[in-house]
N, C-alpha and C positions, 0 to 999 in steps of 0.2 A: 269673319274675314279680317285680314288685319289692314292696317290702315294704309292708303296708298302713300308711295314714296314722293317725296320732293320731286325727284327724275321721272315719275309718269306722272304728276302733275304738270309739268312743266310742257310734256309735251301734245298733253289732253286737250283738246278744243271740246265743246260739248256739240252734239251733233253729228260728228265725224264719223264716218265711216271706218271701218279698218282699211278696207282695201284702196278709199283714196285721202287718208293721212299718210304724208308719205312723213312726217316728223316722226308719228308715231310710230311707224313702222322702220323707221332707223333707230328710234328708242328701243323696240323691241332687237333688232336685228345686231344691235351694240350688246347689250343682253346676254344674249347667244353664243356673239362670238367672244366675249370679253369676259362677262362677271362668270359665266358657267368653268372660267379655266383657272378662277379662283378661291381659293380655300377660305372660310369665315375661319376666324378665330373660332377655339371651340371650350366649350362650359367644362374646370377641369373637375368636377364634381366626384362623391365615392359613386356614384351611382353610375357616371361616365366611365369612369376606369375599372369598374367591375364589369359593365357592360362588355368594354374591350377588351379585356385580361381574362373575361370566363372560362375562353379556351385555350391553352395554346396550341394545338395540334390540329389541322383539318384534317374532316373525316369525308371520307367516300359516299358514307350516306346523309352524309348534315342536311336539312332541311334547309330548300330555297324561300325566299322571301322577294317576289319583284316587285317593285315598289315605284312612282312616281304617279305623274300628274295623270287625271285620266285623259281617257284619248292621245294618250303619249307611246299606243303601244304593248301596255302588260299585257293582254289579249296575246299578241301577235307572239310576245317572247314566251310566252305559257304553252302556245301552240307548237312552237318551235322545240320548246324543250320536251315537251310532250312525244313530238313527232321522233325523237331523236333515242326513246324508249326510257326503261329504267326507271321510270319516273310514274306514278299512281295517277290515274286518270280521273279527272274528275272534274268537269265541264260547269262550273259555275265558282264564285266565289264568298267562301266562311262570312267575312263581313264580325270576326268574334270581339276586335277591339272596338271598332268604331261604330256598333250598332247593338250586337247581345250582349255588352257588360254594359254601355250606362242605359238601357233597360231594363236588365233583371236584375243589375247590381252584382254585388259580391257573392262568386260563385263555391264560396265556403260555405256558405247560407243554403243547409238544404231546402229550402222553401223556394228561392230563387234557382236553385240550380234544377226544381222540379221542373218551373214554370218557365224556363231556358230548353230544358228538354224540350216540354211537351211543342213549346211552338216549333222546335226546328225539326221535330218531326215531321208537322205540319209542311215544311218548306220542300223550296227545288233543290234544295243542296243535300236534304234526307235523300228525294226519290233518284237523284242522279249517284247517290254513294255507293248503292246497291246494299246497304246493311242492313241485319235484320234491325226492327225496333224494338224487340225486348229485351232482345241479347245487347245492344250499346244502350239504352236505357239502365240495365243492370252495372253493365260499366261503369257509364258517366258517374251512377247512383253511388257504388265502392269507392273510387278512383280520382275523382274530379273536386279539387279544391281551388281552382282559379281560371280565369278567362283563356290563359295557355294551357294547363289540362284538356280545358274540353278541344279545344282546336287539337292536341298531342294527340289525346284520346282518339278522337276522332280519324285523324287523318293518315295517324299509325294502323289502327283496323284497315280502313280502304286499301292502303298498302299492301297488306298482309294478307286481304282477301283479293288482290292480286297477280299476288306471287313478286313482290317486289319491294326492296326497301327503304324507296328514297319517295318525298315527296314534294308538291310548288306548292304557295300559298300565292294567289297573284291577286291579291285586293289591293289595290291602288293604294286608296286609302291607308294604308299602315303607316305611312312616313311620320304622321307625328307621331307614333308609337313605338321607332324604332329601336330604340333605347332600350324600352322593357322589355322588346319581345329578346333583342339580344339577351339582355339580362335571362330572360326566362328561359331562350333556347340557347346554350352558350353555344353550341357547335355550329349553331345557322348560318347560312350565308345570304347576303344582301347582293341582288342586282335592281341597281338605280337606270331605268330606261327615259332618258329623255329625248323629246323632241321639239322642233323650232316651233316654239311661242306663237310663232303666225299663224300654221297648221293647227295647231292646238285651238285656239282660241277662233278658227272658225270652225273646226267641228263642233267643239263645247256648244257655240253659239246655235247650229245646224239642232243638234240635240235637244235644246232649250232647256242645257244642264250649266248655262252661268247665272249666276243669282244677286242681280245688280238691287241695289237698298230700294224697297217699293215706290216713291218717289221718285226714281233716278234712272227708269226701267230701259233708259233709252240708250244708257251707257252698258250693256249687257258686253256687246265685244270688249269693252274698258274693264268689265268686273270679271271675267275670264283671263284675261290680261294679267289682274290684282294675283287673279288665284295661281294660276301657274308662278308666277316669280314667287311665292311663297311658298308652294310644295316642292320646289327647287331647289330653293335656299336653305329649306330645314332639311332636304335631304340630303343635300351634301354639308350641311353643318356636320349632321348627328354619321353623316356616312366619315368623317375626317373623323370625330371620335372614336368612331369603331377600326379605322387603321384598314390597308389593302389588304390584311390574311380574311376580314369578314366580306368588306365591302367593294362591288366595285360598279362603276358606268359605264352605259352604251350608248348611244344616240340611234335613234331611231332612222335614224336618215342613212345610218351605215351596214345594221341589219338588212336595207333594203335593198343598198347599193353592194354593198359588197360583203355579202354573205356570210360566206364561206373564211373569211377573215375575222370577222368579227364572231364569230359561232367559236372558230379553233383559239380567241381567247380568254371567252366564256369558258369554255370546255374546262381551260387548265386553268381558272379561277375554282370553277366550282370540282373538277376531279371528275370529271365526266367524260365520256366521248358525245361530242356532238356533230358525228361527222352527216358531213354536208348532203351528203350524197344519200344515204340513208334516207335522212329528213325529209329529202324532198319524193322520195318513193312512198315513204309512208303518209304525210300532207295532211296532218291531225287538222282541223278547225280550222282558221284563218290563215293557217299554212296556203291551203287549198282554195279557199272561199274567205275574201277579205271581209274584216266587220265594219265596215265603212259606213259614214253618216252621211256620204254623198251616193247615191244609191244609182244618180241617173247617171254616176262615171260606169258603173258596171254594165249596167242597161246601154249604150252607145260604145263600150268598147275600147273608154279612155282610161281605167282606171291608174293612175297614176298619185301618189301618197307625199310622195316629197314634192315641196316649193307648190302645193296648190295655192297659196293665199296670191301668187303672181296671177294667177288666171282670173 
C-alpha cells in the first residue's frame, strides 16, 4: 500500500471514527469533489505511447475492461452492461494479472502454463464458462503464450459459445495493469467507475476487505481510505495516458441517479446500445438484486447506495 499523504495525515486523529470525524470526512469529501476533476501529469514513456497509439480505430466488438476501486461499483456496471445484451456472460471475475501470472509466472513456460491450466479448471470462473476442459485445455496448450492470451483465449471461446462477439472483463483490480493490458489488447476499451470515498470505505470496512498494518488494526476505515485515493489516482493517471478514444469515467452516484443518462454515454464511448429500457426488462445480477455489504438495508426495505456514510 502506498504511503499515506501529508493531506490525510493531517487530518487523521487516531481513534476516530469515519462517521464522526467530521475533518476527516471534508478531507475525503474535498477529495471527491476536487482532486477526481484533475488530470495527474502522466509518464511519457514508449510503453505509454504505444499503449495509446495501438489503435486508432474503435471497434464494435473491442473488449471492455471496468476497472476501479472495489466496492465502487464494477459489479453493478458489469450487470448493467450484461443486462443490455451483446455482451458474453459470465458471472465471476478472471482475476489473470493480479493473481494467475505472479503465481504461475511467465505463461510462455509450458510447465507454468500447465500448472495455470490445471488450477483454473479447478475454479468458479471454469464451471460458470460453460467450456469444455479438454477442448480449452488444448487451446490454451497451442495458443497461449502470455497472461493476456490465456484471458483472449478464454474469453473469446465463452463468446463464441454464445453466439456473441463482444466481451467485460470487470476485475477491479486491473488498474495498476492498465498500461499493459492496453498494450496487449490495443482495441480495448477502459471504463473507470468511481464512487464517493465515504461509501466506499464503509463498505471495504463492513467486508473486512481494508488491511490496516498489524499494529495499527484500528485504523482500518484510515487504510481503506489509503487505498481508494491510490486506485483512483493511478487510474486516471494511466486512464489520461491512454487519451478519451480508450478510456473513460462514471461515478457511481450517476449510474444510480440517473440512469438512463449516464448508460446513453457509456453506450457511445463503447459503440454499443445500452438502451435503458431494455436493461431494465432484462435485470442480469445486481441489476435486479443489489450486491450490498449492508444487507439489513435490504432486509427493512431501506436500501439506498448513495450518501450512506451520512446515516
Amino acid at each position: 500500500m502506498a504511503m499515506a499523504s501529508p493531506l490525510i495525515l493531517a487530518f487523521w486523529k487516531p481513534g476516530c471514527s469515519l462517521r464522526r470525524s467530521g475533518r476527516w470526512l471534508s478531507w475525503v469529501a474535498r477529495l471527491g469533489a476536487q482532486d477526481l476533476k484533475t488530470q495527474e501529469s502522466v509518464d511519457t514513456s514508449t510503453a505509454v505511447s504505444r499503449a495509446r497509439h495501438a489503435s486508432a480505430d474503435s471497434s464494435a466488438n473491442a473488449p471492455v475492461f471496468i476497472v476501479g476501486c472495489p466496492r465502487s461499483g464494477t459489479s453493478f456496471l458489469y450487470h448493467l452492461l450484461l443486462s443490455a445484451g451483446g455482451f458474453a456472460e459470465f458471472h465471476t471475475q478472471m482475476n489473470v494479472f493480479d493473481v494467475l501470472e505472479p503465481i504461475y509466472g511467465d505463461l510462455s513456460v509450458p510447465a507454468n502454463r500447465e500448472n495455470a491450466m490445471k488450477k483454473w479448471l479447478a475454479s468458479k470462473a471454469f464451471t460458470v464458462s460453460g467450456l469444455d476442459a479438454d477442448q480449452i485445455s488444448a487451446k490454451i496448450s497451442a495458443e497461449c503464450k502470455s497472461a493476456a492470451d490465456f484471458l483472449r483465449i478464454i474469453m473469446n471461446e465463452i463468446a463464441r459459445k454464445q453466439g456473441v462477439e463482444r466481451w467485460v472483463d470487470s476485475t477491479p483490480t486491473n488498474v495498476p495493469h492498465m498500461l499493459r493490458i492496453a498494450h496487449d489488447f490495443p482495441d480495448a476499451k477502459f471504463v473507470h467507475i468511481i464512487r464517493d470515498a465515504r461509501d466506499v470505505v464503509l463498505s471495504l470496512d463492513k467486508r473486512g476487505w481494508s488491511r490496516p498494518l498489524p499494529w495499527d488494526k484500528s485504523r482500518s476505515l484510515f487504510a481503506a481510505g489509503v487505498y481508494w485515493e491510490w486506485i483512483v489516482r493511478k487510474g486516471r493517471k494511466f486512464g489520461a495516458a491512454l487519451g478519451p478514444e480508450r478510456y473513460q469515467e462514471v461515478r457511481y452516484e450517476e449510474l444510480v441517479n440517473a440512469p438512463r443518462e449516464a448508460l446513453a454515454r457509456i453506450g457511445q464511448f463503447l459503440h454499443h446500445d445500452l438502451d435503458y429500457d431494455r436493461i431494465q426488462n432484462s435485470s442480469i445480477g445486481s441489476v435486479k438484486n443489489p450486491l450490498t455489504s449492508f444487507k439489513e438495508d435490504l432486509q427493512q426495505g431501506e436500501f439506498s447506495p448513495v450518501g450512506r456514510w451520512k446515516r
